[in-house]
N, C-alpha and C positions, 0 to 999 in steps of 0.2 A: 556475237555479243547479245546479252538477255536486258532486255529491260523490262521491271517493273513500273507500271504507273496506279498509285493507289490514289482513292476521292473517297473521301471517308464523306466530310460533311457539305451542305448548301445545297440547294433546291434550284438553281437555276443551271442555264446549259452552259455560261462563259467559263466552266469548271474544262468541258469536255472540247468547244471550241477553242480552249487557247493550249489543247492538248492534242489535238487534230494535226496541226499541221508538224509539229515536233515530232508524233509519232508517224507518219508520213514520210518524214525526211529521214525518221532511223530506220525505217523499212527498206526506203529506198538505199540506203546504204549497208543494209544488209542483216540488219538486227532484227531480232524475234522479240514482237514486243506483248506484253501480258497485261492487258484492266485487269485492276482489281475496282471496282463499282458500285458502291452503297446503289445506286438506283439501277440496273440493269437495263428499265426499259428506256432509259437514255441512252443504247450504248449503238441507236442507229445508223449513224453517221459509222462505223466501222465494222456492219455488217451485211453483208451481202442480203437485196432486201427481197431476194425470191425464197431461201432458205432460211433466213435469219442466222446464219452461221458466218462467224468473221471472217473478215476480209483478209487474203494473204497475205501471213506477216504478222498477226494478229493473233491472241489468243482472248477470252473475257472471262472471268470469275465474279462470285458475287463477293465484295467486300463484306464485313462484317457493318450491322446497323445498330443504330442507336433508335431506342422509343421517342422519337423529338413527337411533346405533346401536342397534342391537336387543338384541345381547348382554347376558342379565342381569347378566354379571359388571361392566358398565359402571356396574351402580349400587353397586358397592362402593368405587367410587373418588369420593375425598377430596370433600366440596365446600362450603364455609365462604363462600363468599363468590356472587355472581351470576357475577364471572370465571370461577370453577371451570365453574359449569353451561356458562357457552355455549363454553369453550375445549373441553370434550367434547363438542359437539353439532358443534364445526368451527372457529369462527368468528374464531381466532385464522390462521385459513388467508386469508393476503393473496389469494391469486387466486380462493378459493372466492368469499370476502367481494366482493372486485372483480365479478367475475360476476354476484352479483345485487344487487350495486348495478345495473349496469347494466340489469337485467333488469327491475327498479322502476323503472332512470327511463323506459326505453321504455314500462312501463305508464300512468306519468304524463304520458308526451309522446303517448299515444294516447286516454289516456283528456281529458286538457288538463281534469282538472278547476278548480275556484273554489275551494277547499278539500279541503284530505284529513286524515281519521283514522286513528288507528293502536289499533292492540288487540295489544300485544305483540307491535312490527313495528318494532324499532330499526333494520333497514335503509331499508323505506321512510320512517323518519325521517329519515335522514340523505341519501336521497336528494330529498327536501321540503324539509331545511333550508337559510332562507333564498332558496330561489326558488319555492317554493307556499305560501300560508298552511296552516297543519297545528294538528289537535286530538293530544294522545294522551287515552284511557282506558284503564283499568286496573283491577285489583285492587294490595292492598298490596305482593302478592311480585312481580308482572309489573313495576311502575313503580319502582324505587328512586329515591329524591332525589336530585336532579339537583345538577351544581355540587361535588359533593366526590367523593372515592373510596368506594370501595365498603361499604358496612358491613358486617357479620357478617349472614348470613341467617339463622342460630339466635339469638335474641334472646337466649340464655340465655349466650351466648359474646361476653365484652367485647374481645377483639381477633384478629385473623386471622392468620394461619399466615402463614411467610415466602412456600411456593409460592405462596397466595393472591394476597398483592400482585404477586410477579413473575409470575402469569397476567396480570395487569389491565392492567399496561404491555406484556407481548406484543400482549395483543387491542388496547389503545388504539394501540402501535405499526400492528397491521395496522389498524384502522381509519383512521387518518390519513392511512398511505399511500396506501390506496384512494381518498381525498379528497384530497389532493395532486396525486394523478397527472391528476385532472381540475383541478387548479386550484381549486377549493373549500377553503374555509376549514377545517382542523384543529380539531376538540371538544375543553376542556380536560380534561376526564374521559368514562371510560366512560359513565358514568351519565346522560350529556348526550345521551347515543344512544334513551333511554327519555323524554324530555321533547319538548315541541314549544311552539310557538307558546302555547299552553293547553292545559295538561296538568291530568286530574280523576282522582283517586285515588278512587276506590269502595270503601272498608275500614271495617269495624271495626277500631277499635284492637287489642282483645283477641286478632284475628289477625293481623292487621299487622306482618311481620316486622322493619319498618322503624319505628314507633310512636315510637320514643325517638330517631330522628332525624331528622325531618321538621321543616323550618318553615312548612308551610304545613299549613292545616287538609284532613281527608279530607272525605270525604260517605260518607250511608249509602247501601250499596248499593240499587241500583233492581232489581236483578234476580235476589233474592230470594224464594221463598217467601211465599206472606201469609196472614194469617187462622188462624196458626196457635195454639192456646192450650193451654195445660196443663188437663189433669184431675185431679180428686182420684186419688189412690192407689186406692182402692175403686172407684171407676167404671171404673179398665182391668183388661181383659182379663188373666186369673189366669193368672203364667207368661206373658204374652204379648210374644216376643219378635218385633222384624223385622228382617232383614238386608236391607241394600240394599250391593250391592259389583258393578263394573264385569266383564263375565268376562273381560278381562284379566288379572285382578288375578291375582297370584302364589300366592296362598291361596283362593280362593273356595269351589275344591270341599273344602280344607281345612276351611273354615269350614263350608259344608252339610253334611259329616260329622259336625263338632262338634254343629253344634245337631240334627239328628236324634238323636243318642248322647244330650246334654242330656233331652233328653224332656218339652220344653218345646213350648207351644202357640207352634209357631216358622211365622213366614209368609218368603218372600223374594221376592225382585227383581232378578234379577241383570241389569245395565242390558249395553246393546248384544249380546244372544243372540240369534242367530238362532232362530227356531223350530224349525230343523232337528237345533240343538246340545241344544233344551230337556232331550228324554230322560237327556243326560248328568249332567245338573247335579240334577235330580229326585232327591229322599231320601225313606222312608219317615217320615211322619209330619210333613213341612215341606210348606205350601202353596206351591207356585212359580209364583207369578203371570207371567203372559206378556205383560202391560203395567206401566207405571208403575202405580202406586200415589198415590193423593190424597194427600200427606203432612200437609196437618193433619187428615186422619181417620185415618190409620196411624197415625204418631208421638204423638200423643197417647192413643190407647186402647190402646201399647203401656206395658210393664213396664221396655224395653231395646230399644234401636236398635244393632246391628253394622254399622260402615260402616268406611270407609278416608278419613275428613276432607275429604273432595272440599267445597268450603268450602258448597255450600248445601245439601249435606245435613246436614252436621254443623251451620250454625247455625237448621235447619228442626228437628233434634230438641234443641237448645239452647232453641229457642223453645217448644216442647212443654214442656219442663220432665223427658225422658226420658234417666234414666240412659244413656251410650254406650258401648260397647265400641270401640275404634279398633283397625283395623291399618293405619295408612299404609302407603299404596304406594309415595311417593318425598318428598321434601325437602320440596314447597309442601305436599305433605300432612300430615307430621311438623309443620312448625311451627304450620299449622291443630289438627293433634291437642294438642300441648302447650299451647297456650290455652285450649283447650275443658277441658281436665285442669286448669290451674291456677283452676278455677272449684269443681272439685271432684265437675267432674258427668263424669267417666269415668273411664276406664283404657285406658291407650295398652298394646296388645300389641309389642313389638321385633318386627321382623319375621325378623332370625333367632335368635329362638324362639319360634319359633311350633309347637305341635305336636297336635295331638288334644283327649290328655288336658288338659292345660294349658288351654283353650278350656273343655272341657266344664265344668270348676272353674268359672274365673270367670264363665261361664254362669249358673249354677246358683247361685252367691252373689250375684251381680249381681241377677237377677232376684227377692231375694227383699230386697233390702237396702234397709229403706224410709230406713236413715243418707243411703244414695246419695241416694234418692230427691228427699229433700227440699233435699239442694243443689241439684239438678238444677233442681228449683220454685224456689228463691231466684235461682239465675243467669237464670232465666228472665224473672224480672220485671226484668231489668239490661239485657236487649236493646232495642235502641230503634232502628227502624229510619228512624223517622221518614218524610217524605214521598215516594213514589216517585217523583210528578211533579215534584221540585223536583230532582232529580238530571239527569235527561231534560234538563228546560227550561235548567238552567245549560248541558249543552254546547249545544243546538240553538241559543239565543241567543250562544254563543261562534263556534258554523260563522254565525250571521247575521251576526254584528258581522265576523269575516275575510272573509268572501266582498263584505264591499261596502267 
């Protein structure tokens, strides 16, 4: 058996993490499995790290990429619906879209697998549908429900803006066309570009920006965090704060200024640094680790977790039971923060205002706030992630039941 797994879009690694252990399991059962990978230099975790050449069982390509613009000013524009996202990313662009359709199906005509997977790859969906058996997986905001229009990505917002819907018939116009023009069948909604053959949603409700219109059930995420537990109040670390924030992020060294100025027993993590950049990011009086950090030994004998919602850190220090400080960096993240907030266990910062002094405050109140505290302990015991391998085994047994 061939498997394909395509990751056309998204910037973060829970794409490749909650794809790790599935393709794992089909190796170990005997299947030759093939990335296909908009970002290549993610693709470590399955490759041998003396040669860089994949691990047996394994084959990598590059997927086909999209220009996703870089301009910060891009994230100031409007975006209420999943239309909004991908019409700024391109993808309302007929010929862009045409393009790599093409470009997925020459991968599936080369690669000729028995089944293919998608990880937030609605083109190679639509280049699989109906003539390869195809899985999607997902988180809540990657897979919206399929068969209707689009709902509101902000759960807090009961109906979408006019641009909203006439993004959605643009991009569904240019998608169809693109499927027309080869004689393929037309999807009656956008949303049909995010489903497959068997499609598994991996969410918690609580951040599921879709929760309230879904009619099928989720599963709990496999690619999570574990073992992580709260501590009494008393037994963490006095003042002990941790930042974990990507050095991307738009605020970080904001943020390492805040908490060195706080004067708090502050550690951090600033994920994808080079060692080269470390000196830059280095504050008096902040620990700046140069690896990952165990998170249920951080998170727990911490006071306060500063992060930006990235979804498994923020429900790694939900599962601790440790008050959060949040500054989302973009949309998935904002609506991960407002769930974690409406539990009572943070405080989401606007990202613009964001400013120093501002930080050092809720610093400084945060860590001492046992109020917080003890929501944080209550939400904690609400998480339930239930069984890892039952997530795994529903799709691997979905690729066995399509592939035969």
């Amino acid at each position: 058996m061939r498997v394909l797994f395509g990751w056309e879009f998204g910037a973060g690694l829970g794409h490749l993490t909650r794809f790790r252990p599935i393709g794992d399991r089909l190796v170990a059962e005997g299947a030759e499995v093939v990335l296909a990978l908009q970002d290549v230099d993610r693709a470590g975790p399955f490759l041998d790290p003396a040669t860089a050449r994949p691990r047996p069982g394994y084959r990598l390509l590059q997927a086909p990429r999209w220009n996703i613009p870089s301009d910060p000013a891009v994230r100031k524009i409007p975006t209420h619906s999943f239309a909004d996202v991908l019409r700024i990313i391109g993808y309302g662009h007929r010929g862009g879209l045409a393009r790599r359709l093409t470009a997925w199906e020459g991968i599936i005509e080369t690669v000729r697998p028995d089944v293919v997977i998608g990880d937030f790859s609605p083109t190679l969906n639509l280049a699989a549908r109906g003539r390869i058996p195809s899985v999607v997986v997902g988180n809540g905001y990657t897979t919206p429900p399929p068969g209707r229009p689009m709902p509101p990505i902000r759960p807090w917002q009961d109906s979408l803006e006019r641009f909203s819907i006439d993004h959605e018939a643009e991009l569904l116009d240019s998608a169809n066309g693109a499927l027309r023009a080869r004689g393929w069948a037309p999807i009656d909604y956008l949303s049909d570009a995010f489903s497959a053959d068997e499609t598994f949603v991996f969410s918690l409700p609580l951040v599921d920006p879709y929760a309230r219109f879904r009619t099928a059930p989720t599963l709990a995420p496999f690619n999570m965090p574990r073992g992580i537990r709260p501590r009494p109040w008393e037994e963490r670390r006095k003042g002990g704060v941790f930042l974990y924030l990507p050095a991307g992020h738009a605020h970080v060294k904001l943020a390492l200024d805040a908490l060195a100025a706080a004067k708090v027993a502050g550690e951090a993590f600033v994920g994808e640094l080079p060692a080269s950049a470390q000196p830059q990011f280095a504050r008096p009086g902040v620990t700046l680790h140069g690896e990952p950090q165990d998170f249920a030994t951080v998170m727990p004998s911490s006071r306060l977790v500063i992060d930006h919602a990235g979804l498994s850190t923020a429900v790694a220090a939900l599962m601790a039971g440790t008050p959060q400080l949040i500054l989302p960096w973009n949309l998935e993240h904002l609506v991960t923060a407002r769930g974690i907030e409406s539990t009572g266990a943070a405080v989401v910062v606007p990202t613009d205002r964001t400013d120093v002094k501002s930080l050092v405050n809720a610093i400084r109140t945060l860590v001492e706030d046992r109020g917080r505290a003890a929501k944080a302990e209550a939400a904690a015991a609400a998480v339930d992630l239930g069984d890892p391998q039952a997530g795994v085994e529903a799709v691997v047994a979905a690729v066995r039941r399509l592939a035969a």
